[in-house]
C-alpha positions in Angstrom: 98.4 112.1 105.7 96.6 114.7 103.8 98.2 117.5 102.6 99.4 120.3 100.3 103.1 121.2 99.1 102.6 124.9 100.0 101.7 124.5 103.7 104.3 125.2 106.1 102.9 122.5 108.5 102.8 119.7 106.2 106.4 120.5 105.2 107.6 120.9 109.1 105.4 117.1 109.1 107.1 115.6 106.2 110.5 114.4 107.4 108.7 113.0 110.5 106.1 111.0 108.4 109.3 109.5 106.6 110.8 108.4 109.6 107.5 106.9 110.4 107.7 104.9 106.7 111.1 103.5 107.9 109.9 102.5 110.9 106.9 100.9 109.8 108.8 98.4 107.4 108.7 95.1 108.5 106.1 95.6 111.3 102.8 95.6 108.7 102.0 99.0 108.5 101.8 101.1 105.7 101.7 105.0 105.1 100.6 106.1 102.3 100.5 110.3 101.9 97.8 111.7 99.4 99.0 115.1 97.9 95.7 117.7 97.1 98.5 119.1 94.3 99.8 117.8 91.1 102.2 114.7 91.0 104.9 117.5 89.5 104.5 119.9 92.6 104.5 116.4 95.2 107.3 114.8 93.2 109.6 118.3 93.8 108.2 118.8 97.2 109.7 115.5 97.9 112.9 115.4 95.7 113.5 119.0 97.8 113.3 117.4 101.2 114.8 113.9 100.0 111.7 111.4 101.3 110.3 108.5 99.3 106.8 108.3 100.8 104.5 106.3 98.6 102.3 109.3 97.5 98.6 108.9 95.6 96.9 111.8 94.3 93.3 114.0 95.2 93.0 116.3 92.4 90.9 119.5 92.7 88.1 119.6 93.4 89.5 116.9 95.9 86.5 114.0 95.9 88.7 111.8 98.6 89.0 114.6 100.9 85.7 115.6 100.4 84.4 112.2 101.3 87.1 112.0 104.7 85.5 115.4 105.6 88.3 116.9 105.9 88.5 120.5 106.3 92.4 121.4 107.1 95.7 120.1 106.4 97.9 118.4 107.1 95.3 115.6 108.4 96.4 112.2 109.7 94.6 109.0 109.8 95.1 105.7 111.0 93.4 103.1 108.7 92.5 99.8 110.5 93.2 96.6 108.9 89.0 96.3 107.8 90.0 99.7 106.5 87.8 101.9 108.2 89.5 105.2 109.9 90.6 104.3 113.2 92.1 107.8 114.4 92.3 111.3 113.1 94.6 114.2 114.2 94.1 117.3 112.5 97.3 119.4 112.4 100.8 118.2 113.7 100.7 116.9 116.9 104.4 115.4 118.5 102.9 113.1 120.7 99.8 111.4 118.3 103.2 110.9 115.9 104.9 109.5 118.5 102.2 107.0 119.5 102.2 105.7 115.7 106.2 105.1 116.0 105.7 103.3 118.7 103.2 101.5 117.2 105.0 100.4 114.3 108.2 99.6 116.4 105.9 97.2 118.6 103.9 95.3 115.8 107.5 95.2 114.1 108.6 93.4 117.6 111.5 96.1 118.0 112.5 98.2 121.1 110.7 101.6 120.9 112.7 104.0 119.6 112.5 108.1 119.2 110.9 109.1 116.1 112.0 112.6 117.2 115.5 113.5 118.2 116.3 115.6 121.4 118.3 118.2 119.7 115.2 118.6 117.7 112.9 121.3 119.3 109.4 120.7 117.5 106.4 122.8 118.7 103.0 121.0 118.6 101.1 123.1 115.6 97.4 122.6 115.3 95.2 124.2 113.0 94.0 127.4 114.7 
């Protein structure tokens, strides 16, 4: 995932992509999040809503995001094991999420299991 630590989305996206990290331990996928702000601003962003995603860096004027093509955040993409990008979603989208979990939770040879919780009411947002 793409993002910035002042978009609303990428902060409603956030706890979700950490409970995708979780789940993806043990079953060979990774997720990696690359912050368009300053390791400071990420490393707060983070500390403030208590996730440990591994986290690189795309400093202004952004030269990795520049190369994706990407024009909005938060921007997901699913890296294939040759490393080429494999799917995009632009925005948040409940159900792309909850095709990665289930992802993970099948190449990890578990049961499939919620990444979202019913009591948790959580609009798809998409760039508009």
């Amino acid at each position: 995932m793409v993002f910035k630590t002042t978009c609303p989305t990428c902060e409603l996206a956030w706890p979700y992509l950490d409970r995708l990290r979780r789940k993806a331990e043990g079953s060979g996928l990774g997720v990696l999040a690359i912050s368009q702000d300053s390791p400071e601003e990420t490393a707060a962003f983070s500390r403030r809503l208590g996730t440990r995603i591994p986290t690189g860096f795309d400093p202004e004027p952004w030269p990795v995001s520049e190369a994706l093509g990407l024009t909005t955040v938060p921007t997901f993409f699913r890296v294939g094991a040759e490393g080429g990008v494999e799917e995009t979603v632009v925005g948040f989208d409940r159900s792309r999420m909850e095709s990665f979990a289930a992802r993970a939770d099948s190449l990890a040879g578990r049961p499939p299991s919620p990444l979202f919780h019913e009591r948790e009411s959580v609009p798809a947002i998409r760039p508009g």
